[in-house]
C-alpha positions in Angstrom: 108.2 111.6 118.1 104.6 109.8 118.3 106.2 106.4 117.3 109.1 107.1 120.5 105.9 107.5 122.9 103.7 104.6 121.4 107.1 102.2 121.3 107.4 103.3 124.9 103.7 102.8 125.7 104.2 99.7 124.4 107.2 98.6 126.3 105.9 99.6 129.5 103.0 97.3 128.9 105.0 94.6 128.4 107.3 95.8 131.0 104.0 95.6 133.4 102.8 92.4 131.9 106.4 90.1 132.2 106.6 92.0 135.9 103.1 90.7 136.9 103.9 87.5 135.7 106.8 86.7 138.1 105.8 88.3 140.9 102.2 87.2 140.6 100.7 87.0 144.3 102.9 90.1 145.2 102.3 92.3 141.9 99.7 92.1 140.3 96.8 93.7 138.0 93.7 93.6 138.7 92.1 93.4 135.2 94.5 91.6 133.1 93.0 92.8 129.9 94.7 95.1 127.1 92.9 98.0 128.3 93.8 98.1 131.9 97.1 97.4 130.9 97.8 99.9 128.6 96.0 102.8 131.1 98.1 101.6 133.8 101.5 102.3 131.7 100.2 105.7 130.6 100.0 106.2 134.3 103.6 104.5 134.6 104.8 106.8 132.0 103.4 110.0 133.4 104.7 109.0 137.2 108.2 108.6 135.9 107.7 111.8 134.1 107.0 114.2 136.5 107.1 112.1 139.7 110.3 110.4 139.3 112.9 114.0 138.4 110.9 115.3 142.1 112.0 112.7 144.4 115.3 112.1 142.3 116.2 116.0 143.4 114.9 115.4 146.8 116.6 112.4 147.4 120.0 113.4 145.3 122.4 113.5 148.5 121.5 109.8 149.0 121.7 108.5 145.6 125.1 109.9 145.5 126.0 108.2 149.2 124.6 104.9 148.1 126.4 105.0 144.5 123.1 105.2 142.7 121.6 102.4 144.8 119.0 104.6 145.8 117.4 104.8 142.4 116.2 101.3 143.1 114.1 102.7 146.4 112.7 106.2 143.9 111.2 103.4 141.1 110.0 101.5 144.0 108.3 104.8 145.7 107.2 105.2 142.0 105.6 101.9 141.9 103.8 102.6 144.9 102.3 105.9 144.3 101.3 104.1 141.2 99.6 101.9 143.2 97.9 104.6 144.9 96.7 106.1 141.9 95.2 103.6 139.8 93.1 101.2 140.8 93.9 98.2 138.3 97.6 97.8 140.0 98.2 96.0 143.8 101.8 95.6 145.1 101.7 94.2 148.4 104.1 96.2 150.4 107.6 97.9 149.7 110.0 95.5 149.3 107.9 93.9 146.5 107.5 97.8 145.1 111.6 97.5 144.7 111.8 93.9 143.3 109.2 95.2 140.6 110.6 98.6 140.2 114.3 96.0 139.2 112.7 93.6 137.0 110.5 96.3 135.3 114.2 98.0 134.6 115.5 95.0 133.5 112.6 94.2 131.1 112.6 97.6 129.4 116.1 98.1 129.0 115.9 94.5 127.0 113.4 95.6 124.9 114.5 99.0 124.2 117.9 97.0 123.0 116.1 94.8 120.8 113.9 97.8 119.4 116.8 99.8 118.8 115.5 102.5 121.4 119.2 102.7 123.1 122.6 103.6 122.4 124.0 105.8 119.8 121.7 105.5 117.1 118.5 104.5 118.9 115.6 107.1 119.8 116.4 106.9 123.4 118.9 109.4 122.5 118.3 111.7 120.6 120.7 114.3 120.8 123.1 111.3 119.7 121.5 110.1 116.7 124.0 109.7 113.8 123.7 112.7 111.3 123.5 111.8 107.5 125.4 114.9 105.6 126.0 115.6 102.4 129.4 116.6 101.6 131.6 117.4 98.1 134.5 116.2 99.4 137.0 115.5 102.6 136.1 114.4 105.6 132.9 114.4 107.2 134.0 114.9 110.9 137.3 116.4 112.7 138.1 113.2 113.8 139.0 112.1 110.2 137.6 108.5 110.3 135.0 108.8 107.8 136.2 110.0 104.4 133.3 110.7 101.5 133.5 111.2 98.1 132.5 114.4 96.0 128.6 114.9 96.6 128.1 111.4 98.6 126.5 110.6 102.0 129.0 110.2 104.8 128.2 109.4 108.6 129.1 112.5 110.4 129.7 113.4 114.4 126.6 113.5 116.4 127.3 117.1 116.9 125.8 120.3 115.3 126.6 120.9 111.9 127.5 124.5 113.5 130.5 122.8 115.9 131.9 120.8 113.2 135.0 121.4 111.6 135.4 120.4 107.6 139.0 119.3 106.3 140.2 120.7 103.1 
């Protein structure tokens, strides 16, 4: 759990840093130090953790309109109020709050690949992590693709133990 929030401090920061570095006279930081940098992606964090879910409820109906297009206008907002907050972080005006909001996407979801924070095994989900079970013998899932030996370790379906069905 504490290395899923430090590996996302971290890639915020980054996230921040590659952002800045594009957008430069438009987005910037003020202090370009580690400091600043890692304050403002605590700040990041928190904003898309309790900012984010409110306007994403407020502004459901148009997200749904706009196919999800109106994500890109919440992490812009986000950005902004961001901006607001803190005072090591200047974006100067909407549009560039949206161009940001995309590339900081884009940056993180890269970098959560390569970390192995996404997908089926990756600590971006972790109701989907594969379980490791040990089992005497059969198969380790109803869906019969994984067969184990007597007392071995078999990959087994990302469900509970609880819902899963042995074969005998």
């Amino acid at each position: 759990m504490l290395l899923e929030i430090v590996l996302r401090l971290v890639v915020n920061a980054v996230a921040i840093l590659i952002t800045t570095a594009i957008l430069n006279p438009h987005v910037r930081i003020i202090d370009n130090d580690l400091g600043p940098v890692i304050v403002l992606a605590i700040i990041i964090a928190i904003a898309n953790a309790i900012i984010k879910p409110i306007l994403m409820f407020l502004t459901c109906p148009l997200v749904l309109i706009t196919l999800g297009l109106f994500v890109l206008v919440v992490n812009g907002l986000v950005l902004l109020i961001v901006d607001a907050i803190s005072a090591n972080l200047e974006i100067e005006n909407f549009g560039w709050a949206i161009v940001a909001g995309i590339i900081m996407a884009i940056v993180s979801i890269v970098l959560e690949t390569l970390l192995g924070m996404r997908g089926r095994e990756g600590l971006a989900h972790p109701a989907r992590r594969t379980l490791y079970v040990r089992v005497r013998q059969g198969v380790c899932h109803p869906g019969g693709a994984v067969v184990a030996r007597e007392n071995s370790v078999c990959l087994s379906h990302p469900r509970p133990l609880s819902a899963r069905r042995e074969r005998k």
